[in-house]
C-alpha positions in Angstrom: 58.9 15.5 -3.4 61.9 17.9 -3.6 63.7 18.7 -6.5 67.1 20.3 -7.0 69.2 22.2 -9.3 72.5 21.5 -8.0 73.9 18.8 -10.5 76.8 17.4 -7.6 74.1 16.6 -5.1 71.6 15.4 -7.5 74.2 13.0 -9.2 74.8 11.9 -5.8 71.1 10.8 -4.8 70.6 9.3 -7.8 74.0 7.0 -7.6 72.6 5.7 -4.4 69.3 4.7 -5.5 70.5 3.5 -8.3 73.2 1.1 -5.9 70.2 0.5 -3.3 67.2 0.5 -4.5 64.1 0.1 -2.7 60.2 -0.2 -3.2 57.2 0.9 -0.8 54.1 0.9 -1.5 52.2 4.4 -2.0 48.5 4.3 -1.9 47.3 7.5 -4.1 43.9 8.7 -4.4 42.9 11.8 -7.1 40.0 13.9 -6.6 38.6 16.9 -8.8 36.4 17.6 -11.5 36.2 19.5 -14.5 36.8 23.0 -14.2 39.0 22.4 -10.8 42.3 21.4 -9.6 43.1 18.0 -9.5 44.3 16.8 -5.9 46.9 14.4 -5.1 46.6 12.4 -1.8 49.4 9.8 -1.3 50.5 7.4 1.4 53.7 5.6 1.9 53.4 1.9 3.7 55.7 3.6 5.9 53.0 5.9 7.0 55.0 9.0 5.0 52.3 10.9 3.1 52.0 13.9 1.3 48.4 16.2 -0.6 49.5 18.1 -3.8 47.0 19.9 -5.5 47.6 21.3 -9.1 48.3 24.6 -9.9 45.6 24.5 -13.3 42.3 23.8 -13.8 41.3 20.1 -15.0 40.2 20.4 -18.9 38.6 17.6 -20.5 40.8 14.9 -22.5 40.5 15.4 -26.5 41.8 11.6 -26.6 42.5 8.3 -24.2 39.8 7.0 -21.8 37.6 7.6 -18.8 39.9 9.5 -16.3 40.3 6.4 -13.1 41.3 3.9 -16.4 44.0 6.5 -17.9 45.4 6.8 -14.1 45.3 3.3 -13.2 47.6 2.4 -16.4 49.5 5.6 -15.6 50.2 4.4 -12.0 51.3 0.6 -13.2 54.8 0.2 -11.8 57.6 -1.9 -13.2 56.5 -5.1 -11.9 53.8 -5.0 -13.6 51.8 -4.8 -10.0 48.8 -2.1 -9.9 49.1 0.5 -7.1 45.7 1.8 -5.7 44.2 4.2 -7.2 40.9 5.6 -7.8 38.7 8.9 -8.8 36.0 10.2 -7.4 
């Protein structure tokens, strides 16, 4: 993922996915525990993929659910389709 600050070029990217859109699938798989950073593993059908891991520690949730049910309603897309996911 890259992000910009230069408003022309930004405008720009976004006008063409707005006037092509297109959807791939991304596999993404969290790992961590309490007291750690939380990792990021994704995977594009497309065989693009990309590890992020967070730059704080994990802190336990004062509301919401058990952690793989919060990200799996986090990570429902549009359609309405569920997108892997799971915690370890």
């Amino acid at each position: 993922m890259w992000k910009t600050d230069a408003p022309v070029l930004e405008k720009a990217v976004l006008a063409e996915v707005t006037e092509r859109p297109s959807k791939v699938r991304v596999d993404v798989h969290v790992t961590g525990a309490l007291g750690e950073p939380a990792r990021f593993e994704a995977r594009s059908e497309a065989g693009d993929s990309v590890v992020v891991e967070c730059d704080a520690d994990t802190v336990g949730a004062s509301r919401g659910g058990e952690l793989a049910s919060v990200l799996r309603e986090k990570l429902v897309v549009g359609s309405g389709r569920r997108r892997s996911c799971w915690a370890r």
